[in-house]
N, C-alpha and C positions, 0 to 999 in steps of 0.2 A: 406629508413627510413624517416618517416614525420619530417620536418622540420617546426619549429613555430620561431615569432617573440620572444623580450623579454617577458619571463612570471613576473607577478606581481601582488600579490596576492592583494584581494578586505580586505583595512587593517577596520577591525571594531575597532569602538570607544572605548578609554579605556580612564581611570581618572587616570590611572598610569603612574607614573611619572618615571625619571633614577634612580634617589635617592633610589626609592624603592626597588631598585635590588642591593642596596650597602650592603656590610658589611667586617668588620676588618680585615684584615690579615696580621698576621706577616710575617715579611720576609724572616723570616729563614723556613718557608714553602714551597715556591715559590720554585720548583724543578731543582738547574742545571743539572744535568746530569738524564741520563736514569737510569730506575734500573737493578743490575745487569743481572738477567734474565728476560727478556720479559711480561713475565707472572707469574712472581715472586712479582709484585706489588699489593699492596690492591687494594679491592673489598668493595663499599657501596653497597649493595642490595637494594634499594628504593621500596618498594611495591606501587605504587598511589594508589590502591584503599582501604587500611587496613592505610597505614601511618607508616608501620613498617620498620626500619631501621636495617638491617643485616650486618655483617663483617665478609668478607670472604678474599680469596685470587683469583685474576685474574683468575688462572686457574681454580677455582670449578666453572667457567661460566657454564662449559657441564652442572651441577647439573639444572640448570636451565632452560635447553634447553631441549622443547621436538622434537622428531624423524619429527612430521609435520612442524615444525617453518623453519623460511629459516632467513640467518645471507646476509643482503646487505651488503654490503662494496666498499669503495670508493678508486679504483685501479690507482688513478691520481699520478703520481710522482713527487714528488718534484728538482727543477730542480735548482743545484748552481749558482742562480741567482744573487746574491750579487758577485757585481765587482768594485771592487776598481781598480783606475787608476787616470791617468794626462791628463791635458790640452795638446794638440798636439801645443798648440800658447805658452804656458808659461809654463809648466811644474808644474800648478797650480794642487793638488789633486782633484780629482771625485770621486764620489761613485755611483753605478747605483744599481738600483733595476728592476729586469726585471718583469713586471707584466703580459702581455701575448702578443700573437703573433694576430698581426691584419693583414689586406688586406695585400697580397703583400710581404708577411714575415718579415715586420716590429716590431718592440714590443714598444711596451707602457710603460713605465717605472718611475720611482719616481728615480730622480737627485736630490743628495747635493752636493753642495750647488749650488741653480736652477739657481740664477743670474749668472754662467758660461756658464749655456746651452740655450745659444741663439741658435736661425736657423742659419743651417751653422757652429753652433760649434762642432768641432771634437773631441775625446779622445781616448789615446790609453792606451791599456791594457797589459802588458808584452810583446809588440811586435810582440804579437800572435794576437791580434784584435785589431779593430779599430770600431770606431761608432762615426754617423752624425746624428746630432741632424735636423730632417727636417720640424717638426711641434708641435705646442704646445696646447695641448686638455685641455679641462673644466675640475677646479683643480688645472690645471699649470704639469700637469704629462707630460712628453717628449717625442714624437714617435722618435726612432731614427732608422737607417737602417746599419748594422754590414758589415763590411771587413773580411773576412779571406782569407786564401790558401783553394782553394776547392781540391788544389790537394792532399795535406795532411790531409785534417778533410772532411770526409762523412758532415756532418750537424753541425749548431749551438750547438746543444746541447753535440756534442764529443769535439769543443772546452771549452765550459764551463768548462765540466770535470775536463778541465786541468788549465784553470785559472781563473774560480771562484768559490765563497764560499758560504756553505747552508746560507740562511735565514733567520738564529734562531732570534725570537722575542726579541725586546729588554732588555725585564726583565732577560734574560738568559744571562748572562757576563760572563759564561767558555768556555772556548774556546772547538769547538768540535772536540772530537778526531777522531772521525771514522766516514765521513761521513753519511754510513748505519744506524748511531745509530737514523736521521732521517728521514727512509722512514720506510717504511710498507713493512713485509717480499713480500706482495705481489702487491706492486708498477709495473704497467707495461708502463703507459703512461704519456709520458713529460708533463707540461703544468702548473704545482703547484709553487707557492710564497710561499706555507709555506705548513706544513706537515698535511694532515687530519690526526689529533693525537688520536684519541680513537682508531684507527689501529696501532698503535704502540706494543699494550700487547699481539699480537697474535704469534704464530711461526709456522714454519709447522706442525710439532709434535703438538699444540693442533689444530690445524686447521684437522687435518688429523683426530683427535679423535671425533673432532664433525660432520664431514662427516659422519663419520664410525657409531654414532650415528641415520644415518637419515637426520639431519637438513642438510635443502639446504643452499649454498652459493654462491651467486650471486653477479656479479661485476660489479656496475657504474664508470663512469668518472663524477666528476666534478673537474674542473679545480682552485685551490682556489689563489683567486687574492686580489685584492686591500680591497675589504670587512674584509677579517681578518686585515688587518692595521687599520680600520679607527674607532675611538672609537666614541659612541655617543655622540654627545656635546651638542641636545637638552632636553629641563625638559621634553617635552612631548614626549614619547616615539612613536608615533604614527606619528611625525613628520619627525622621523628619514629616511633619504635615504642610501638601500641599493644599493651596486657595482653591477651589472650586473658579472655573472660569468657561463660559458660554462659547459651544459654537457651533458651525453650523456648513453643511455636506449637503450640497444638492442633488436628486437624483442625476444630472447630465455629468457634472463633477467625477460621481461617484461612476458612473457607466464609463466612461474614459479614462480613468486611472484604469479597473480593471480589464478592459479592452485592450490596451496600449502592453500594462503588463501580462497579460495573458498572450500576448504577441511579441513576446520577449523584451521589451523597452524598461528600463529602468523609472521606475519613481522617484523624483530628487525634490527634499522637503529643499521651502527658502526657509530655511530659520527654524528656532526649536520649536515654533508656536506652530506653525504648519506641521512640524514632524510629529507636536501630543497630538493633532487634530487626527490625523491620518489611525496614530495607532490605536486613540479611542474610539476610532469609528469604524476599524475592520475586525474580521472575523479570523479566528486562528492560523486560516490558511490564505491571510493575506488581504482577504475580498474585504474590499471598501461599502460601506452600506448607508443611504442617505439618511442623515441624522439632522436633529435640532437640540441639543444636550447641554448639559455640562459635565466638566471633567476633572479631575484631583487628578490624573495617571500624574506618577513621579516615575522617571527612567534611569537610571542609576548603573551599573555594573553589579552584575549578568543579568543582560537583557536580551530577550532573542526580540530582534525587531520584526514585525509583522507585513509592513506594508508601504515602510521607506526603504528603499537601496542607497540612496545616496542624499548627503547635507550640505547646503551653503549655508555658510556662517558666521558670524564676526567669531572674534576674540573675547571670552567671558573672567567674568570674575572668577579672583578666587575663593575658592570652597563655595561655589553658587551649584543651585542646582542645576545650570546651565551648561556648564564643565564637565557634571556628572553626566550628563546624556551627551553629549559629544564624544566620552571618554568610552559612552557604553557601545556604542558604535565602530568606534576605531580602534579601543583598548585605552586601560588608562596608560599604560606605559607609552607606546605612538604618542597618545594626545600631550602629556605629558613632556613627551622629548618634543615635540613639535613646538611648545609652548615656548621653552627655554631655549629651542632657535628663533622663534619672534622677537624674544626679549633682543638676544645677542645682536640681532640685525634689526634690532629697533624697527619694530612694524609698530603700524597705531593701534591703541588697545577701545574696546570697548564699544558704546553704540555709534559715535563719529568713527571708528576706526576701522583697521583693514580687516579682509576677508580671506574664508578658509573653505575650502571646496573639501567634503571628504566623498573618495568614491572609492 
């Protein structure tokens, strides 16, 4: 599979600002928990090119789906990467955040509170692991290097399992009952700091129906990392630097997207993390090319998209870069006015919340 350096896209000039991408929200919108079933949660329908906004239910997506269209989606797993623990010198509290796995099977990681985690500082976690803080990268983020019994745990990640916790975003303060309720029925690869959430509303049963319909579905890895934490804090949004984040285009993937579009079917990302994957991995005139990379692309307004047609997607924050690629898509005025009839008709916001189809 070709391998490329970071991609990053050639950002054109824009007069738009963070500001522009704000608006109101109450906080009894902001979604703790999931909805009871999957696919039981609203549906905005976003037309971009009419400007008409429909409401529907998750599950009438098939309605929308023709037999040629093929559904990407983004199979990275989220991985209990949040660990609390102590200082192995004082028995002072840590918190780690695992952001991913570098050279050498080390991870990258976000420490509070950081003035513990000198070089050479140690912490244990239930007695079941332990982690050495051995270098400090641009940021202040911590590489550190994990202990365990390899006689008892296969890999890193079957210890997690057992002693640590999903990663739910800050705004979400209830506690999660069922692990599951944040992966994607069809999560297959470690490697995620937080959930590509527009895969969330899918389940087998409609996964199965829109097969059965024709429409292809196809499965990238991107890895989602430090990017979803970091909020914009410049006015000019052009200034903004995205995380570098791993992924990964198999040649079958990549031969069926363009097959299916080259036969007129539409390409519909699940989420913005399918949508960067797709456009860092085609060629000007659309064509998908199997990769193993990583990527910084930031999509923003004016973007000519390359090789998405169409987006499912929750509801993002605001002034997130999330917004902005949605906005770059549909327009930010559309997404925009779309936004402010969510609020009005109290849709759920965020990664537990409802869904936005743009086509």
């Amino acid at each position: 599979m070709q391998r490329t350096c970071d991609i990053v896209n050639d950002r054109p000039k824009t007069n738009l600002t963070t500001s522009d991408f704000s608006y109101e929200l109450p906080e009894e919108l902001i979604a703790q928990s999931p909805s009871e079933e999957r696919d039981g949660c609203r549906l905005m329908v976003v037309d971009k090119e009419t400007g008409e906004l429909t409401h529907r239910t998750f599950r009438d997506i098939i309605e929308y789906l023709n037999p040629e269209d093929m559904l990407v989606v983004n199979s990275s797993k989220v991985i209990p990467a949040r660990l609390i623990g102590k200082s192995e010198k004082n028995g002072s509290p840590i918190e780690l955040l695992l952001l991913e796995m570098v050279e050498g099977g080390a991870w990258q990681t976000l420490v509070r509170p950081g003035k513990r985690a000198k070089i050479g500082a140690r912490f244990d976690f239930g007695g079941i692991l332990s982690a050495t803080v051995t270098d400090i990268v641009e940021g202040g983020n911590r590489v550190v290097e994990f202990s365990f019994d390899r006689e008892r745990y296969s890999s890193i990640y079957e210890v997690l399992d057992e002693v640590g916790n999903m990663p739910l975003p800050p705004y979400i303060t209830k506690k999660l009952e069922n692990k599951s309720d944040y992966q994607t029925v069809y999560a297959k690869t470690e490697g995620s700091a937080a959930a590509p959430t527009a895969g969330l509303h899918f389940t087998p049963e409609l996964i199965e129906k829109i097969k059965a319909k024709g429409v292809g579905f196809g499965e990238v890895t991107l890895h989602v990392g430090l990017g979803t934490f970091r909020p914009v804090k410049v006015d000019k949004i052009d200034e903004h630097l995205m995380h570098s984040e791993r992924f990964i285009v198999t040649p079958e993937v990549a031969d069926e997207i363009n097959r299916r579009r080259k036969a007129g079917g539409r390409i519909i990302a699940v989420g913005t993390t399918a949508c960067r994957t797709l456009e860092s991995a085609s060629d000007e005139d659309g064509t998908v090319k199997p990769m193993s990379a990583s990527t910084a692309i930031f999509i923003y307004p004016p973007y000519t998209f390359k090789a998405t047609d169409a987006l499912i997607t929750n509801f993002h924050l605001p002034e997130s870069t999330l917004i902005m690629l949605v906005s770059a898509l549909a327009g930010k005025e559309l997404i925009m006015s779309a936004y402010e009839t969510a609020v009005r008709d109290k849709y759920r916001f965020f990664s537990f919340g409802d869904a936005m189809l743009i086509v």
